[in-house]
C-alpha positions in Angstrom: 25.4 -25.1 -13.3 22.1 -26.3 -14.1 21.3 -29.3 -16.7 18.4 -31.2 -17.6 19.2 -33.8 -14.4 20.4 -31.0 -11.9 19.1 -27.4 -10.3 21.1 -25.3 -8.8 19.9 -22.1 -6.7 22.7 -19.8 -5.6 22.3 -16.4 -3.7 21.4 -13.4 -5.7 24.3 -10.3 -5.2 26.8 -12.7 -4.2 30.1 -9.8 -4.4 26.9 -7.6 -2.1 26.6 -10.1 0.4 30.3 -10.4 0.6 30.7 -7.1 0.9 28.3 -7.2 4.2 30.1 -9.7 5.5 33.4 -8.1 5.8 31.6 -4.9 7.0 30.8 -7.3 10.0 33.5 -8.2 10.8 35.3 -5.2 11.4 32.2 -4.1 13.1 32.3 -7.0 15.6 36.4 -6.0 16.1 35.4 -2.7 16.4 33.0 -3.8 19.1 35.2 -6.6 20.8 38.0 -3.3 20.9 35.9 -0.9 22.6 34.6 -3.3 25.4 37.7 -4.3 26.1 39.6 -0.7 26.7 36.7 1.1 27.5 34.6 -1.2 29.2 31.6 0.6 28.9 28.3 -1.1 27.4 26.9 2.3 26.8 29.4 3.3 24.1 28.2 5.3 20.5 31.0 3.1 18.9 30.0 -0.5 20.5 27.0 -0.1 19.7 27.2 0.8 16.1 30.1 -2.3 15.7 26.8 -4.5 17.4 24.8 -3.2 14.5 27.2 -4.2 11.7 28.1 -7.5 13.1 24.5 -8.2 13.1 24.1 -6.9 9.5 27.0 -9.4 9.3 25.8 -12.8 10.3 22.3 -11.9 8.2 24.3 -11.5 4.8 26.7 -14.9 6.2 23.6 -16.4 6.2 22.6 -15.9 3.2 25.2 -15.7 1.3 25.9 -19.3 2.6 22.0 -20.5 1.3 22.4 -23.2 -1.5 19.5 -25.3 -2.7 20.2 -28.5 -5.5 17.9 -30.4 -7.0 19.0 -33.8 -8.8 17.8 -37.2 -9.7 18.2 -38.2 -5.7 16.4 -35.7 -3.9 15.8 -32.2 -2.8 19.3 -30.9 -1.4 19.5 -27.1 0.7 21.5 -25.8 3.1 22.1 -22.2 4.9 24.7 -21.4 7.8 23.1 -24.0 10.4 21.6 -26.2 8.6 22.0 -28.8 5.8 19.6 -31.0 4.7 18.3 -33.8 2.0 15.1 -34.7 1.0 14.4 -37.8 -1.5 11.6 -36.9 -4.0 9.6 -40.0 -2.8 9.3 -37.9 0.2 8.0 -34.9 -1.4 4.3 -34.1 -2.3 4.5 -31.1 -4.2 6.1 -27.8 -4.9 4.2 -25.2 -4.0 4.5 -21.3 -4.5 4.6 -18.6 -1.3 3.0 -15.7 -2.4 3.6 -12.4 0.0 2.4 -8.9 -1.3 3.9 -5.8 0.2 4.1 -2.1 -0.5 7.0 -2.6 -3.0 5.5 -5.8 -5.2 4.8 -9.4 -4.5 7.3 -11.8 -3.4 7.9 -15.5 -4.7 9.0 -18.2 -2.8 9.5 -22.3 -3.0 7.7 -24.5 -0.4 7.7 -28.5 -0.3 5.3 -30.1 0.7 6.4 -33.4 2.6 4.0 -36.3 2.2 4.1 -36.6 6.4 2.1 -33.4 6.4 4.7 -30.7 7.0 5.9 -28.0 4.7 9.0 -26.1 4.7 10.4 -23.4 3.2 13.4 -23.7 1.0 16.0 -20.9 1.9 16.6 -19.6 -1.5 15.0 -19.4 -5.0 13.0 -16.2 -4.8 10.9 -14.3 -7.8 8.9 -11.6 -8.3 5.8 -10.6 -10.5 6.9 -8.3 -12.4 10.9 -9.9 -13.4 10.5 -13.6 -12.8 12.0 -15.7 -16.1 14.5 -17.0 -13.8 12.7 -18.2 -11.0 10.4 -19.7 -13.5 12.7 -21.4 -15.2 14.7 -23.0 -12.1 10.8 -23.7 -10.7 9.8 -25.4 -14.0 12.9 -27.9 -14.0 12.6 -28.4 -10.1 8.8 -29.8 -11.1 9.9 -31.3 -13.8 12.7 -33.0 -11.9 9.7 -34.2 -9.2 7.7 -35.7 -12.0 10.3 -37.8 -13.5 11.6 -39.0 -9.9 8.5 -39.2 -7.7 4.9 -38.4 -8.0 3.2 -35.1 -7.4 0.0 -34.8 -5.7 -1.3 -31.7 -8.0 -1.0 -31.7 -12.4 -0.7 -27.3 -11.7 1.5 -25.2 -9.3 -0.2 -24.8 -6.3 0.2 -21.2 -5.0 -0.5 -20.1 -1.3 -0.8 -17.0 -0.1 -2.6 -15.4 2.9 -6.3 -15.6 1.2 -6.0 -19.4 1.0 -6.7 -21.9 3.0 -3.2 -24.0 3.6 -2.0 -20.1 4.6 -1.3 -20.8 8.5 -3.5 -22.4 10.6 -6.9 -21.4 13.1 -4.8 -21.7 16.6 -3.1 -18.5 15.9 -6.2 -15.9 15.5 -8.0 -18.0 18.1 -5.0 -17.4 20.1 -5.1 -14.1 19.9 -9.0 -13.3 19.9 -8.8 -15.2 23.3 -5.9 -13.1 24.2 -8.0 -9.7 23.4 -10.9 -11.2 24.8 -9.3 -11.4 28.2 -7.8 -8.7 28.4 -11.5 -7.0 27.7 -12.5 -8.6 30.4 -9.8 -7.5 32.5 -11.2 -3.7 32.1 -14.3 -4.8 32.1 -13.8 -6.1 35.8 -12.8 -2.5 36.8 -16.1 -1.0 35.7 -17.9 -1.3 38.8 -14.9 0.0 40.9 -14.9 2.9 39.2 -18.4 3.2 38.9 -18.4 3.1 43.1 -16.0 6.1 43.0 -17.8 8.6 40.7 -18.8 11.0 43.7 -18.3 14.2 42.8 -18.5 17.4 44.7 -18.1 21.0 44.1 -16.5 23.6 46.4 -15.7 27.4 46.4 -12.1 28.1 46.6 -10.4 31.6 45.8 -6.9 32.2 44.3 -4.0 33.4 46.2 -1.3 33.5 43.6 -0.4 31.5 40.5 3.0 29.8 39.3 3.0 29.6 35.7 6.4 27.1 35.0 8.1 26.8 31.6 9.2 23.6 32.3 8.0 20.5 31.5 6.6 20.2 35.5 3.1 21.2 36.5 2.0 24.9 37.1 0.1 25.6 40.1 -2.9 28.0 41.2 -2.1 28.6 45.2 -5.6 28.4 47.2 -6.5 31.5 50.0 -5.5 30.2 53.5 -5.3 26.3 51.5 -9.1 25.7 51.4 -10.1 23.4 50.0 -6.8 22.3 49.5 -3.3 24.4 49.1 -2.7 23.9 45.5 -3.9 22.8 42.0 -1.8 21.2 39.5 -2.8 22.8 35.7 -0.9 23.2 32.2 1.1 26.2 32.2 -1.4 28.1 30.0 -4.0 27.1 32.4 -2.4 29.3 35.1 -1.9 32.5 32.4 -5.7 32.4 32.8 -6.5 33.1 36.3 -5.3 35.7 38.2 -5.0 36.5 42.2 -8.6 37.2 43.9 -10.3 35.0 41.1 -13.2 33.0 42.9 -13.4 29.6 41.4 -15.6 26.8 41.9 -13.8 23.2 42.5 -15.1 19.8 41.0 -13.8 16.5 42.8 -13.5 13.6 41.8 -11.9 10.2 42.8 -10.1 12.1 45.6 -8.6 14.9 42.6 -9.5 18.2 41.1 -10.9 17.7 37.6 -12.5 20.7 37.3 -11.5 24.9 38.1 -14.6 26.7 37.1 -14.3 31.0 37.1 -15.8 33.6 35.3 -14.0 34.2 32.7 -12.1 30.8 31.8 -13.1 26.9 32.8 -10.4 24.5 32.9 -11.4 20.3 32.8 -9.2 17.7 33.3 -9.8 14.5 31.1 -10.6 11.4 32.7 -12.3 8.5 32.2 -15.8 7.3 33.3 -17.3 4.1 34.2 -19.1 4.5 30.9 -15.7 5.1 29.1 -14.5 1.4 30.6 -17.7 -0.2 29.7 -16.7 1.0 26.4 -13.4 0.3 25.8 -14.0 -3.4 27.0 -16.7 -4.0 24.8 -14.6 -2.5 21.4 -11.6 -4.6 22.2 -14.0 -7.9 22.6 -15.6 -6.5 19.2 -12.2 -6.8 17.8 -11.5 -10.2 19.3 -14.2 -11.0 17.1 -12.2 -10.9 13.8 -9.6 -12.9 14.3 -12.5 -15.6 16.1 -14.2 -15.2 12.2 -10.9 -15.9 10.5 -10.4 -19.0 13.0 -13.7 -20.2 12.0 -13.5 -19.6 8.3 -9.9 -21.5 8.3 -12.0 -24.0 10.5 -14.6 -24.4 7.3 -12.1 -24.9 4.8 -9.6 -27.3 6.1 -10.9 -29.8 3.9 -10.3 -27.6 0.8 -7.1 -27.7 -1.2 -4.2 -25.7 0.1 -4.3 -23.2 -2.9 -8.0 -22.5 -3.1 -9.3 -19.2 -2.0 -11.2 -18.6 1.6 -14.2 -16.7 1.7 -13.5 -13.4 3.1 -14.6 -12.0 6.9 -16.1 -9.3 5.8 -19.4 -10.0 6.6 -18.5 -11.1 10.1 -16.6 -7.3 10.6 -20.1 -6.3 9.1 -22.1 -8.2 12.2 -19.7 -7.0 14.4 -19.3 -3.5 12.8 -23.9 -3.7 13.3 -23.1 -4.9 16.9 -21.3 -2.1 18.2 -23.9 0.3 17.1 -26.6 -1.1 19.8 -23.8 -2.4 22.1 -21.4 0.9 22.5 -24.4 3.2 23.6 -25.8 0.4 25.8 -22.2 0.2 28.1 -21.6 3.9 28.0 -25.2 4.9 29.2 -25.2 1.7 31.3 -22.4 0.9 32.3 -23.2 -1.3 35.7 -26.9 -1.9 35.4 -27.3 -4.2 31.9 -28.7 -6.7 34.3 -31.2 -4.7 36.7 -32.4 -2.0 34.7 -35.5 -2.8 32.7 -34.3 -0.6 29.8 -31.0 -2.0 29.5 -32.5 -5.5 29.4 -34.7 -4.8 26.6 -32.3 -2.8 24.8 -29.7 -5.8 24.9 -32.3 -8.3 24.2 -33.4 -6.5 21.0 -30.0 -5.5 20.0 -28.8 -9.4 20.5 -31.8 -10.3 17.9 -29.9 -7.8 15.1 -26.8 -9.6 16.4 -28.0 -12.8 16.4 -29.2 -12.5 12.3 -26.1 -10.3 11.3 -24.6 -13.8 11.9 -26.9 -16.4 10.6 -26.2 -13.9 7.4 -22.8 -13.6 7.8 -22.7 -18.1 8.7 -24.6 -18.4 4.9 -22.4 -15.9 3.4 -19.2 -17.0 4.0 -20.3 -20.6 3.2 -18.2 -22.7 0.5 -19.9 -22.2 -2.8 -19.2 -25.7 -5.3 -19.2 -24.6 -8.4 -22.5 -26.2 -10.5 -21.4 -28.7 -13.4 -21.2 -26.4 -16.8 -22.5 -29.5 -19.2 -22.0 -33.4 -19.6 -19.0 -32.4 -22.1 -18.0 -29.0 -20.7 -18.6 -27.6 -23.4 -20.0 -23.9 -24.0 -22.3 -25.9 -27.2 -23.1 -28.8 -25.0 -26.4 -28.6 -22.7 -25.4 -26.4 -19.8 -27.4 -24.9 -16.4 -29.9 -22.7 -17.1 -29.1 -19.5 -17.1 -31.4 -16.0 -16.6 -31.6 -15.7 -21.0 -31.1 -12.4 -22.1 -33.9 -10.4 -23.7 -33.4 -9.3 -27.2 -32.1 -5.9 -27.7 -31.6 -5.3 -23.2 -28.3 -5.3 -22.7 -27.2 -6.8 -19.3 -23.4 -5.6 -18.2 -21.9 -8.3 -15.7 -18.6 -7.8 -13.6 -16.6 -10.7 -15.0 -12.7 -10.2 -16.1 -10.9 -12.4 -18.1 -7.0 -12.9 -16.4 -5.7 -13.9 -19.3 -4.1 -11.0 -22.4 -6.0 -12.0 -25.3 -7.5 -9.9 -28.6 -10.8 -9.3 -27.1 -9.1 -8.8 -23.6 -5.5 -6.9 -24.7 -3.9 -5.7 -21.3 -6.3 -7.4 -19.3 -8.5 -3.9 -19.8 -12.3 -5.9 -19.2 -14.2 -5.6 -16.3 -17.6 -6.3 -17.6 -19.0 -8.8 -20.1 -21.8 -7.1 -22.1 -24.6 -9.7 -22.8 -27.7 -8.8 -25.2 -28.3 -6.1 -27.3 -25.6 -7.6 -30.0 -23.2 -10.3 -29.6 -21.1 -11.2 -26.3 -18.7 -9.0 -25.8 -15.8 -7.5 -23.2 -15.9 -3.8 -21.8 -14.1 -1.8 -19.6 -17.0 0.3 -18.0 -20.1 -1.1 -16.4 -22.7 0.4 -18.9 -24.9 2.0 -20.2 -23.5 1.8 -23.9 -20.6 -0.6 -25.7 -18.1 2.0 -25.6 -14.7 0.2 -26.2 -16.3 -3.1 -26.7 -14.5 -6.2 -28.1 -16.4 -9.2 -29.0 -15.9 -12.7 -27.5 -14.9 -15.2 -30.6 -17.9 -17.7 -29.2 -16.8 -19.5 -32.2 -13.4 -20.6 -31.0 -14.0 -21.1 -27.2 -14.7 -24.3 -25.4 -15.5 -24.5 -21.5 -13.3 -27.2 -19.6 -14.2 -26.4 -16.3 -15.3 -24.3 -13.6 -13.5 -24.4 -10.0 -13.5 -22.1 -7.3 -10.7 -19.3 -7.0 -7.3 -20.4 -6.2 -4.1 -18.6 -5.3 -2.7 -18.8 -8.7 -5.4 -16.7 -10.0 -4.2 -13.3 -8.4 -5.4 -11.0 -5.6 -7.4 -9.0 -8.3 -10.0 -12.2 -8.2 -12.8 -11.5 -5.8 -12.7 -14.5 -3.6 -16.7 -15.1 -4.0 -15.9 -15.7 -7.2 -15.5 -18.7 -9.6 -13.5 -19.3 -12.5 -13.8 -20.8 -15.8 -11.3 -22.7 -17.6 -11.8 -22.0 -21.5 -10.4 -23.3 -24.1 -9.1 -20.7 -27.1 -7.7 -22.6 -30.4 -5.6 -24.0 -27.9 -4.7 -21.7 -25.4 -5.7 -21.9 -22.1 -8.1 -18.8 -20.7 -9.9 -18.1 -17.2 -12.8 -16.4 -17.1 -13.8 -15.1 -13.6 -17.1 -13.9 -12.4 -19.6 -14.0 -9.7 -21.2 -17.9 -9.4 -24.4 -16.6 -10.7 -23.2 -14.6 -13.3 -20.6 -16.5 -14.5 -23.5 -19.2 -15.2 -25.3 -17.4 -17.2 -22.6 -15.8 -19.1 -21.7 -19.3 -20.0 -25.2 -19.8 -20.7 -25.2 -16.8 -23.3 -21.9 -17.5 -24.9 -23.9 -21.3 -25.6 -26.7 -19.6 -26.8 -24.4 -17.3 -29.2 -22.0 -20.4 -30.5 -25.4 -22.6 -31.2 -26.8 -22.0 -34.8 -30.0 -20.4 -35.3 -33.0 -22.9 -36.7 -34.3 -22.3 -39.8 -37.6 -21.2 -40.2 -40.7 -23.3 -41.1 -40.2 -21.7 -44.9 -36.4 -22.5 -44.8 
């Protein structure tokens, strides 16, 4: 039942869940039966009863989840656990956001004013049928407004592009963990360096042994010099015949190579160079997860909800490293420190590295959103934007999120300025193809902000976002920082009257 002073989330496919739950349990007595008069671990049967008791306890689980929310508190509970939470405790509710092949996810997360957040075990929603989880979600903030105080006046939604998504000691942890174990293979360069010594000998072939097994085939050696036999693939030993004279490659105390007249057969191994290599791509990839340390690092004094800039410039430093750097270990692999070509090509290559990331540091940076006007609105003074010339029409990336009649199905992905009046497109130019205007008339700025997780991942996260005001309605308007300024700047210049002439 749920009232006006109560919320109550139940589990969705309740008979289902039940359903599991029996299924279970006669897969755990299945189980129990065959261990106990067969006695065998290994058993088709066991193991399939282990698999439906497991199945089991998941739907118990869930099918036990309960979450209540009344004029008290914040009450949940799932198989193990039961707990209350009074709404002076609570900061906020907060949305989980998690995209995945099949949709995107919905899910409830309080925000405790001692700094932790949990996730509550039931009340899930998705984009595309969510009435219900709006509603419950709606009278579970309403019930937090009326009993305790909210920290945020909108829904706060987090999802992995935000910045209260997780934390920095978890891709540190793991760039360090790639970084040393880059350095682990990196250590065995110079072994393997010391044992690249090879030699060739002549050999002749007594006999082959071409297996169809999975085991090596062999090419038998004349009176066993060099040695009495070669391991080779099976159509390896098809190849040569008795009386062939072949020339032998060692290397690291094996045959890598069989050279004859008619066929050559190379074993694949790996160089000094190849090490050198594979150490320096797996520290290259440490790298990312060190950029999205840092980047969480830059934005922990940001709100929870708003949007981080993305890594991509740092994959595009690091992506510019590895062309100087891969070519430097594999053709140098143990002398980057003595020869005089390696040092110069490491110093020069570190100076592209070393601006990659001053470009990358600036742009990543957090990007404040400039004051529209003293009123915020699109007739009151603004910043100055690039004007428009008249009759060059300039075609912006800019989308408005919300379904309006100059925006129906959220088609725009351009704003069209010059050349007429403001209006929405859905190709970047040349030409007003499709073009609805923008009433200029009836819209009033309220706000600009940086992008937040409510805003959708279809929101570059370099971009801003405009609150508008329709007649009423509320609208976003996002767009690059630059070019969402002077798209304001236009639509002022549109809404203000002309002046009349000196003959008016």
């Amino acid at each position: 039942m749920t009232s006006a002073q109560e919320v109550i989330c139940g589990p969705f496919r309740k008979r289902s869940l039940w359903f599991f739950v029996g299924l279970g349990a006669v897969g755990a007595g299945v189980a129990v039966t065959r261990l106990a008069y067969r006695g065998r671990l290994l058993d088709v049967w066991l193991i399939v009863g282990l698999l439906l008791a497991l199945v089991g306890i998941a739907s118990l689980h869930w099918v036990t989840a309960w979450v209540r929310g009344d004029a008290y508190g914040l009450h949940y509970r799932t198989l193990l656990r039961r707990r209350s939470v009074p709404w002076s405790a609570v900061a906020d509710l907060r949305v989980r956001r998690h995209a995945h092949r099949y949709g995107t996810t919905l899910r409830v997360s309080v925000a405790l004013r001692d700094g932790r957040k949990q996730l509550l075990p039931l009340l899930y929603g998705d984009l595309s049928h969510d009435e219900d989880f709006n509603a419950k979600l709606d009278a579970l903030r309403a019930l937090l407004s009326r009993h305790g105080a909210p920290e945020s006046s909108h829904l706060p939604v987090i999802s992995n592009s935000t910045a209260g998504y997780g934390s920095w000691a978890g891709p540190l942890a793991l760039g360090a963990l790639l970084l040393a174990f880059a350095g682990v293979i990196a250590a065995g360069v110079p072994s393997a360096a010391s044992e690249e010594r090879a030699r060739t000998l002549p050999a002749v072939i007594a006999r082959t042994e071409a297996n169809r097994s999975k085991q090596n085939s062999w090419l038998y050696l004349t009176e066993s010099r060099p040695l009495e036999r070669v391991g080779v693939p099976r159509e390896v030993a098809l190849e040569f015949q008795p009386g062939d004279s072949v020339e032998l490659t060692f290397w690291r105390g094996g045959v890598v190579e069989v050279a004859g007249d008619r066929y050559v057969w190379r074993r694949h191994f790996s160089t000094a160079g190849a090490q050198a290599v594979a150490a320096a791509v797996i520290a290259l990839t440490a790298g990312h997860p060190g950029a999205l340390a840092l980047l969480r690092l830059r934005g922990r004094r940001l709100p929870d909800d708003e949007v981080l800039p993305s890594a991509l410039p740092f994959a595009a430093a690091l992506a510019g490293t590895a062309l100087w750097l891969l070519p430097l270990c594999y053709l140098h692999p143990t002398s980057l420190l003595t020869s005089p070509t390696a040092i110069t090509w490491a110093a020069a290559g570190s100076s592209v590295t070393l601006g990659l990331m001053v470009w990358a540091w600036h742009a990543t940076r957090v990007r404040t959103p400039g004051e529209v006007g003293a009123s915020g609105g699109i007739g009151a003074p603004g910043a100055p934007g690039g004007a428009t010339a008249e009759g060059t029409e300039v075609f912006l990336p800019a989308r408005f999120l919300e379904d309006t009649d100059y925006n129906p199905y959220g088609f725009g992905t351009h704003v069209v300025l010059g050349g007429g009046e403001p209006a929405v497109v859905p190709q970047p130019g040349p030409g007003r193809f499709a073009a609805k205007r923008i009433p200029v008339e009836r819209l009033t700025v309220t706000g600009v902000r940086r992008a937040r997780g409510e805003d959708g991942d279809t929101v570059s996260r370099s971009w801003h976002i405009a609150e508008l005001d329709d007649a009423g309605r509320p609208v976003r308007l996002a767009a690059a920082p630059a070019d969402l300024t002077r798209i304001i700047h236009e639509l002022r210049r549109a809404k203000t009257p002309a002046s009349p002439g000196p003959g008016a």
